[in-house]
Backbone bond lengths (Angstrom), bond angles and torsions (degrees), N, CA, C in turn:
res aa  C-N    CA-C-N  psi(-1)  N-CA   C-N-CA  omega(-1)  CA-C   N-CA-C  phi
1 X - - - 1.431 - - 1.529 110.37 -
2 X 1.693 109.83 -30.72 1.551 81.20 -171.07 1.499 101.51 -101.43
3 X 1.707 121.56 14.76 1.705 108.30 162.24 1.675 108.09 -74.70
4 X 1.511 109.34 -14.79 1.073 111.35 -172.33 1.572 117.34 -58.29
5 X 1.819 104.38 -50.75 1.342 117.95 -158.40 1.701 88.43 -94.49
6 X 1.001 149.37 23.90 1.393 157.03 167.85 1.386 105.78 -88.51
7 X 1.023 97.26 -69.80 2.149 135.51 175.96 1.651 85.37 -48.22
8 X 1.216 129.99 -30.26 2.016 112.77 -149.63 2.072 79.27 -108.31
9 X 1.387 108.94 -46.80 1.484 104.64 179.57 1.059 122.93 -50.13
10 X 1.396 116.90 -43.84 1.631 133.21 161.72 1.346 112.68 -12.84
11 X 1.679 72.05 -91.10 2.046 88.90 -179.44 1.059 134.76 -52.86
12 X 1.706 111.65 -25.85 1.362 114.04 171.70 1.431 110.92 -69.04
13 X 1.611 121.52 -57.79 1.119 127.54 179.93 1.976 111.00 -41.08
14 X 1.356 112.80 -34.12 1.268 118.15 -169.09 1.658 94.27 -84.01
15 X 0.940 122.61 -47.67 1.889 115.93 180.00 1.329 102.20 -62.52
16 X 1.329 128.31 -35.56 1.609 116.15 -169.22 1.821 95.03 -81.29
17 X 1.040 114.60 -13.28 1.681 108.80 161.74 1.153 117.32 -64.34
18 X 1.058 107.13 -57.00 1.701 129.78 -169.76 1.640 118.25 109.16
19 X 1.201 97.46 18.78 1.892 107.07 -165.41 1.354 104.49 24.12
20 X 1.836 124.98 78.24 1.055 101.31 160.27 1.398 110.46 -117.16
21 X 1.472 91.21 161.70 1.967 112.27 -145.90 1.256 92.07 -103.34
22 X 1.622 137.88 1.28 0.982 135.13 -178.48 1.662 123.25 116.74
23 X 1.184 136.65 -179.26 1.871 115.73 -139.32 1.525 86.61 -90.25
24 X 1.539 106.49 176.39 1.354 125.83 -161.90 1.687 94.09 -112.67
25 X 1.366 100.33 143.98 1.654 108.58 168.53 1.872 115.25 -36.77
26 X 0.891 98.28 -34.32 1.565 112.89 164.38 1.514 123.59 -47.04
27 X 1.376 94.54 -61.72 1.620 111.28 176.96 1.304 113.61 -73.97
28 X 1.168 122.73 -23.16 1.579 126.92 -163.53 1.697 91.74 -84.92
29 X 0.900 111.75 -59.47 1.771 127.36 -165.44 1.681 98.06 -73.21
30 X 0.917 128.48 -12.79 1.592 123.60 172.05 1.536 110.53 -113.11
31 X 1.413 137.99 29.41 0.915 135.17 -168.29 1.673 117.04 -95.44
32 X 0.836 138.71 163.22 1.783 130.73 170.98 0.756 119.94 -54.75
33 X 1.106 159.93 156.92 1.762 145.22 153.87 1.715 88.30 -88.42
34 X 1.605 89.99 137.83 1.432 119.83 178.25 1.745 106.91 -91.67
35 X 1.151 124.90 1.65 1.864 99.66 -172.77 1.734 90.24 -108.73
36 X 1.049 109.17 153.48 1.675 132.74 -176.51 1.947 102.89 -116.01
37 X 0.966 90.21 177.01 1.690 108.25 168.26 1.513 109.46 -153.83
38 X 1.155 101.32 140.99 1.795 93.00 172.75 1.592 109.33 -118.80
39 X 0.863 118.22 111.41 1.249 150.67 150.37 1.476 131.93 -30.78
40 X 1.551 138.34 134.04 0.934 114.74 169.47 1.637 105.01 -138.89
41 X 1.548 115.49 97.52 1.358 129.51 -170.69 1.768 122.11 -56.55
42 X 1.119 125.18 140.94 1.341 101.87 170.12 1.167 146.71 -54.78
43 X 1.161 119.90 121.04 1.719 104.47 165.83 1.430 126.34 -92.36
44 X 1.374 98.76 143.49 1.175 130.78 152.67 1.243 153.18 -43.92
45 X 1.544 133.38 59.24 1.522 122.52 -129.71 1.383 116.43 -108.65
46 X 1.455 117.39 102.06 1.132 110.82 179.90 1.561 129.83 -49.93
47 X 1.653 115.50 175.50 1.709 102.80 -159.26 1.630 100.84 -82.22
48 X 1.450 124.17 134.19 1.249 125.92 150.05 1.703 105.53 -19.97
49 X 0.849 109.23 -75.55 1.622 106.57 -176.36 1.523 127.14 -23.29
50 X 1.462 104.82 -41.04 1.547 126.53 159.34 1.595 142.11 -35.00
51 X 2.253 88.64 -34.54 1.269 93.73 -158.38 1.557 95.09 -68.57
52 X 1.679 92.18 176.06 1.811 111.28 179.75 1.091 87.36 -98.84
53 X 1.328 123.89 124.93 1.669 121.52 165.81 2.007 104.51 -90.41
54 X 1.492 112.00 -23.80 1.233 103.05 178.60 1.813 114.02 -63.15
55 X 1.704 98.36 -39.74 2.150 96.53 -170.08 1.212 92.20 -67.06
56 X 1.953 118.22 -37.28 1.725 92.27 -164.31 1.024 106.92 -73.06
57 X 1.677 143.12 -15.73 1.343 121.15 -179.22 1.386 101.93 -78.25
58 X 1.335 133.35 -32.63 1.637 122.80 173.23 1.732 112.38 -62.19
59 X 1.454 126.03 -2.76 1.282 142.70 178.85 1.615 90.29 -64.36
60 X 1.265 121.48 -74.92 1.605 163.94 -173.42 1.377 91.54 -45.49
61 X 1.282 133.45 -36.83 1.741 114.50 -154.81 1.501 115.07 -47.83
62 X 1.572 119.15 -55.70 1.394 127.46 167.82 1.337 112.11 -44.69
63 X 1.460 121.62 -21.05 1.771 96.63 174.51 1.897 95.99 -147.46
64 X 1.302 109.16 -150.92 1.311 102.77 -179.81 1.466 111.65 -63.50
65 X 1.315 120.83 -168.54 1.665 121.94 169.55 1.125 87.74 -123.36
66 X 1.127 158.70 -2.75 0.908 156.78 138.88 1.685 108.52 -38.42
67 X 1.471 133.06 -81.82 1.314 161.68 -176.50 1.822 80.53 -55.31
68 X 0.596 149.26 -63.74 1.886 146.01 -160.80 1.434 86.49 -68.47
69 X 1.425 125.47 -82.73 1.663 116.21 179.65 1.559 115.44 -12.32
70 X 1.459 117.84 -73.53 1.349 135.66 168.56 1.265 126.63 -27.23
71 X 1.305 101.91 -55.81 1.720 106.61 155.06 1.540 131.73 -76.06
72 X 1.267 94.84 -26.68 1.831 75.98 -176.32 1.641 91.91 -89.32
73 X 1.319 143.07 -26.37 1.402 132.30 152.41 1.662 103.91 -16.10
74 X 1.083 108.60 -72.85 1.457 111.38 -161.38 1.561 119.16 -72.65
75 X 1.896 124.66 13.79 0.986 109.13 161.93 1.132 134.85 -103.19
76 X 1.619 113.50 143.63 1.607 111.23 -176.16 1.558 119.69 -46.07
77 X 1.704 126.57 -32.93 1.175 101.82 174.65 1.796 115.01 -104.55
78 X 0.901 104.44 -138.45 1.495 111.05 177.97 1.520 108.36 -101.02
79 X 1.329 139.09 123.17 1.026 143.45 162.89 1.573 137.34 -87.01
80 X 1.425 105.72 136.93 1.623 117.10 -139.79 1.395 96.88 -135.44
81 X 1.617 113.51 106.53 1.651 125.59 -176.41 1.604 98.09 -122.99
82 X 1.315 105.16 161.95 1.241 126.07 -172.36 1.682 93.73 -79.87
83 X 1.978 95.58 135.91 1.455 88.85 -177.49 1.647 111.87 -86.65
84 X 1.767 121.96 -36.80 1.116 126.68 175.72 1.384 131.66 -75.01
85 X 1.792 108.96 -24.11 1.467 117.88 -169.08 1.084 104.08 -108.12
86 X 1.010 110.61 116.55 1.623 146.68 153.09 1.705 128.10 -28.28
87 X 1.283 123.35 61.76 1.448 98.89 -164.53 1.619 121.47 -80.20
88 X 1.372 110.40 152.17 1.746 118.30 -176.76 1.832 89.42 -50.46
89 X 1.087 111.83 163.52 1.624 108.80 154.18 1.499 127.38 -2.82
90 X 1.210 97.65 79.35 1.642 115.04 175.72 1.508 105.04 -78.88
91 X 1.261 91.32 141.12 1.380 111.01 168.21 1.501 118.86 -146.22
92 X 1.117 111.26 139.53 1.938 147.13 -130.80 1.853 111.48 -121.54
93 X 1.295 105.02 55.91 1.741 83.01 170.29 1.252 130.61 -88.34
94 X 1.058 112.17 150.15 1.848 112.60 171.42 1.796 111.49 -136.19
95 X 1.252 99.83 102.90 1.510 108.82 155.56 1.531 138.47 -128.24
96 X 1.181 116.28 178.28 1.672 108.60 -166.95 1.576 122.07 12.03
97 X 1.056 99.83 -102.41 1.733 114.76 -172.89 2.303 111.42 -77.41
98 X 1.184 86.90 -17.11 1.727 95.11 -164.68 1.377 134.81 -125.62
99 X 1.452 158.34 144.59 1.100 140.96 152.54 1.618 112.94 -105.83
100 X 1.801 112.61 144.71 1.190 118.64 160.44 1.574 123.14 -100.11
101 X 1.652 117.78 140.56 1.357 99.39 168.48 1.351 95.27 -128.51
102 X 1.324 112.05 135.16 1.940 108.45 159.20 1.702 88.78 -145.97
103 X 1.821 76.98 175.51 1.454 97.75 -159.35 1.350 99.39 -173.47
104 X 1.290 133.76 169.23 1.562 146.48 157.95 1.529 119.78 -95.98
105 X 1.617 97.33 143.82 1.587 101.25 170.28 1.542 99.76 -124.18
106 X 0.903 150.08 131.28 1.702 141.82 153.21 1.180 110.36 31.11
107 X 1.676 122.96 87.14 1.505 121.14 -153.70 1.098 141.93 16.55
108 X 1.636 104.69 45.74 1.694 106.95 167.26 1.656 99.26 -143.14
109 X 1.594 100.70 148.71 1.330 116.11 175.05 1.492 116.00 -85.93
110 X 0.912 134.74 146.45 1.601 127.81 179.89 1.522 97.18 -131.49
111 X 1.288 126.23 134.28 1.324 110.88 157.49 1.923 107.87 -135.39
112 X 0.840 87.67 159.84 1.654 101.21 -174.63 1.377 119.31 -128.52
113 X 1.619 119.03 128.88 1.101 117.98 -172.89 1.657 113.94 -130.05
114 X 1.004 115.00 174.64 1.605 107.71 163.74 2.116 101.98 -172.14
115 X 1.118 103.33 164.52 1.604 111.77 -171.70 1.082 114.38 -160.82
116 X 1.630 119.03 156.89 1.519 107.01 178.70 2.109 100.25 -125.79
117 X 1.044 91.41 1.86 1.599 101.64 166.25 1.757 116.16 -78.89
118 X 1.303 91.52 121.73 1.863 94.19 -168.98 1.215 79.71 -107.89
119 X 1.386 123.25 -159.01 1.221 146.20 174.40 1.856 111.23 -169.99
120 X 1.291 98.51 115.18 2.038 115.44 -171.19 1.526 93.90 -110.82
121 X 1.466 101.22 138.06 1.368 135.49 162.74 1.578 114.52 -93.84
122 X 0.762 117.46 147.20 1.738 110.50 159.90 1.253 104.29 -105.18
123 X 1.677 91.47 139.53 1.589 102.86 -176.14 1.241 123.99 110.39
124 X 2.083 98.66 -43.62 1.587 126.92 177.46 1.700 113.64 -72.59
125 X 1.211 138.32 109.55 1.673 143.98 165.21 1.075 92.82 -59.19
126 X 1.700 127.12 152.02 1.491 112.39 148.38 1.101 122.19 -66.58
127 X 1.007 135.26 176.18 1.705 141.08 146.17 1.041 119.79 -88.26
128 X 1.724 101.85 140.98 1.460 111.85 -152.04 1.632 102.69 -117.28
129 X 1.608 120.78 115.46 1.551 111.23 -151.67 1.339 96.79 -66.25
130 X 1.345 90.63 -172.61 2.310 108.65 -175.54 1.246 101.53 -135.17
131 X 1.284 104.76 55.16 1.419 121.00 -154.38 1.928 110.11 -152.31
132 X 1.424 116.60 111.30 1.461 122.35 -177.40 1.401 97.24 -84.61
133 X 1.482 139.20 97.96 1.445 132.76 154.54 1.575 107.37 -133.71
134 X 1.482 83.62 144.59 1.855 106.13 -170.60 1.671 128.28 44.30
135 X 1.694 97.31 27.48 1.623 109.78 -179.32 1.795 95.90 82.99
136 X 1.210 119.66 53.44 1.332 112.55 171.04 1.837 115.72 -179.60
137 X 1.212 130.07 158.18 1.684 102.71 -161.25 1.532 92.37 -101.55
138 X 1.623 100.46 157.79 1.524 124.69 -158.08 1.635 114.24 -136.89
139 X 1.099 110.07 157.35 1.906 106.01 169.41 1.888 92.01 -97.16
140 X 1.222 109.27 153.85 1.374 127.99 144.86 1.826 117.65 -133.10
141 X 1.371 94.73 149.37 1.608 88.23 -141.32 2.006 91.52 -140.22
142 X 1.177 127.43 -170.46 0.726 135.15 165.75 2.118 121.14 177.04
143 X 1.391 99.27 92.19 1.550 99.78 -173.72 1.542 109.02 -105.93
144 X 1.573 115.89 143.70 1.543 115.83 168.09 1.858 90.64 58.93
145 X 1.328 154.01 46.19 1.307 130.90 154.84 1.712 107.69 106.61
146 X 1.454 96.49 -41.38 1.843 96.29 -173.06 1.613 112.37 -97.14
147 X 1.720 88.13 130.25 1.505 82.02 164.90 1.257 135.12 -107.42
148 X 1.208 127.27 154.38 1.310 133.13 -147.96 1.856 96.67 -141.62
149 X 1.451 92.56 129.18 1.840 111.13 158.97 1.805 112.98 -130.65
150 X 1.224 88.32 117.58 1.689 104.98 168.17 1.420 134.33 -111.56
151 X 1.604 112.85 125.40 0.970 100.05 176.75 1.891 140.74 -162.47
152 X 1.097 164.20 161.07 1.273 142.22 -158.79 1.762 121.01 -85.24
153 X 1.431 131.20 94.50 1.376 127.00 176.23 1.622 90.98 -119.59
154 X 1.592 95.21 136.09 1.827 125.98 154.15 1.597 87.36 62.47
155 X 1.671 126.62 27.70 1.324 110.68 158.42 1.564 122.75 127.63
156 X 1.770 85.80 -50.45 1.599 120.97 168.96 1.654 109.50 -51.54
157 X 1.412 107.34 161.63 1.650 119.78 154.03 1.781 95.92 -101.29
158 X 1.063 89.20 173.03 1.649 113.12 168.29 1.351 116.67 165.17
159 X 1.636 101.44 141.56 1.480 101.01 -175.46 1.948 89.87 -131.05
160 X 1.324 105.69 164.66 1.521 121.60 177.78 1.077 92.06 -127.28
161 X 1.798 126.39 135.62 1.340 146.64 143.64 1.526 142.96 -89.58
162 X 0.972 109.04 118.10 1.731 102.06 -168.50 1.305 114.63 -105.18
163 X 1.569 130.90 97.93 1.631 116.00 162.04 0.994 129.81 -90.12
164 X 1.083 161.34 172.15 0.872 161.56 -176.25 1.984 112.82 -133.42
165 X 1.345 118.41 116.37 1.596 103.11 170.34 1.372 128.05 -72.48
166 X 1.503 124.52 -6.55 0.952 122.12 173.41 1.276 95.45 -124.31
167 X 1.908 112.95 118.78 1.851 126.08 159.01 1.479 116.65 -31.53
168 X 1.290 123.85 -25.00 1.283 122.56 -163.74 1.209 108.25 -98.72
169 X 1.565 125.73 -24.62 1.428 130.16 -169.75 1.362 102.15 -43.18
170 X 1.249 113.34 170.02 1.355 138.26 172.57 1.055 147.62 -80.65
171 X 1.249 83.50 -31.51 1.708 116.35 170.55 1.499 136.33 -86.45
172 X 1.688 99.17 -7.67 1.305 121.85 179.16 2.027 90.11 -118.29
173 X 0.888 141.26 -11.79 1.521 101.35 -166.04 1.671 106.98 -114.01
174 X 1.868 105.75 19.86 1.460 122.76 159.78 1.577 104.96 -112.69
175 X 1.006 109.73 164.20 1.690 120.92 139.00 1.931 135.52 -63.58
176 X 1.437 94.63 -7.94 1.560 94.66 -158.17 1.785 90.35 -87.17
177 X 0.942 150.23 3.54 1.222 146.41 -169.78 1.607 102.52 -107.28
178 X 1.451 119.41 -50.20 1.103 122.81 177.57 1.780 105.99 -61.10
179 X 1.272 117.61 -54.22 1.714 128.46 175.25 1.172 93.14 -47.74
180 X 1.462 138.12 -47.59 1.271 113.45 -154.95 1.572 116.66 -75.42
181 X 1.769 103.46 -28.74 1.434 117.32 -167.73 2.469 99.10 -68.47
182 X 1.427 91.02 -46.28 1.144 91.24 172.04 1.756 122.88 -37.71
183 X 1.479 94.74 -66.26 1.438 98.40 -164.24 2.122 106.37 -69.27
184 X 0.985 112.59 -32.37 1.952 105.67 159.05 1.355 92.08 -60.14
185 X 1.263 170.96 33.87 1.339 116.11 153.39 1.612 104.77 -108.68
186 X 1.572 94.29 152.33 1.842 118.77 -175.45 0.911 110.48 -107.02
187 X 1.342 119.78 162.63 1.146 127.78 159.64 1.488 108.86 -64.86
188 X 1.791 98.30 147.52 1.693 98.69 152.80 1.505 117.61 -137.49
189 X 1.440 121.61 4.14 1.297 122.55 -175.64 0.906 117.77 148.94
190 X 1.674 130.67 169.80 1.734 138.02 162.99 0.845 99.75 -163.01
191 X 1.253 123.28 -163.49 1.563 145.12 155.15 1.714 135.70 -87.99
192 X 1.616 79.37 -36.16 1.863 102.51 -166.71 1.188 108.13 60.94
193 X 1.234 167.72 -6.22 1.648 170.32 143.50 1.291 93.22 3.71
């Protein structure tokens, strides 16, 4: 009797699975395609004449302006700093395909990015944001607390992040703080390489 009710648990336990043996011709033939390409789109380079020499020297505060010049020289895309906000100790990377900038304002992190490495699927459209930023459509987003707007100018990606250290701030539990940081930012330079 009790191989019996072993034998009956079994099967039940195995039907409430669904015994499956693995995907159905169905599933196989409707699946995503998994291979990518990465890409590197043109850019677009706005005129030297353009740059902000005041944000890029607020780029620089954490180290020389000198050493900030140097780097944002050397990035592949165009680099885009806040013209009014001020960050605590900014700091400036530039490698391969991308540059990062973050920094602090009065307990908030900002960071700033931009890239010229896409990445195409076949099969995959991009997505096209629902989103008006910098005269062009954008995502605005918000995961885990930070908000985030991304989006395509002169070729590049770029997204801006907003945390905030305190949940309650103000500046994190709208969008209009993050929009605002978006729409100040200038150019200050690249390389184009």
């Amino acid at each position: 009797m009790n191989s019996r009710a072993s034998a009956l648990t079994c099967a039940l336990v195995m039907a409430a699975l669904g015994c499956n043996t693995g995907p159905s011709a169905d599933a196989t033939t409707a699946a995503a395609p998994t291979t990518g390409n990465t890409v590197r789109p043109t850019v677009s380079w706005p005129a030297a004449s353009t740059i902000d020499v005041g944000a890029l020297a607020a780029v620089g505060s954490g180290s020389s302006e000198r050493e900030a010049r140097a780097l944002v020289a050397r990035s592949p895309v165009p680099v885009l700093a806040p013209k009014d906000l001020r960050l605590t100790s900014p700091t400036l990377v530039v490698e391969g395909e991308y540059f990062a900038l973050t920094g602090r304002a009065d307990g908030v992190t900002i960071t700033l990015q931009g890239t010229r490495a896409a990445h195409r699927y076949e099969g995959v459209e991009p997505a096209v944001g629902n989103r008006n930023l910098r005269g062009t459509k954008g995502f605005v987003s918000i995961n885990e607390g930070i908000r985030t707007a991304s989006w395509i100018e002169n070729g590049a990606a770029y997204t801006v992040d907003v945390e905030c250290e305190n949940v309650r701030d103000a500046r994190c539990e709208g969008e209009d703080f993050l929009l605002s940081i978006v729409a100040q930012l200038v150019f200050v330079g690249g390389s184009g390489r």
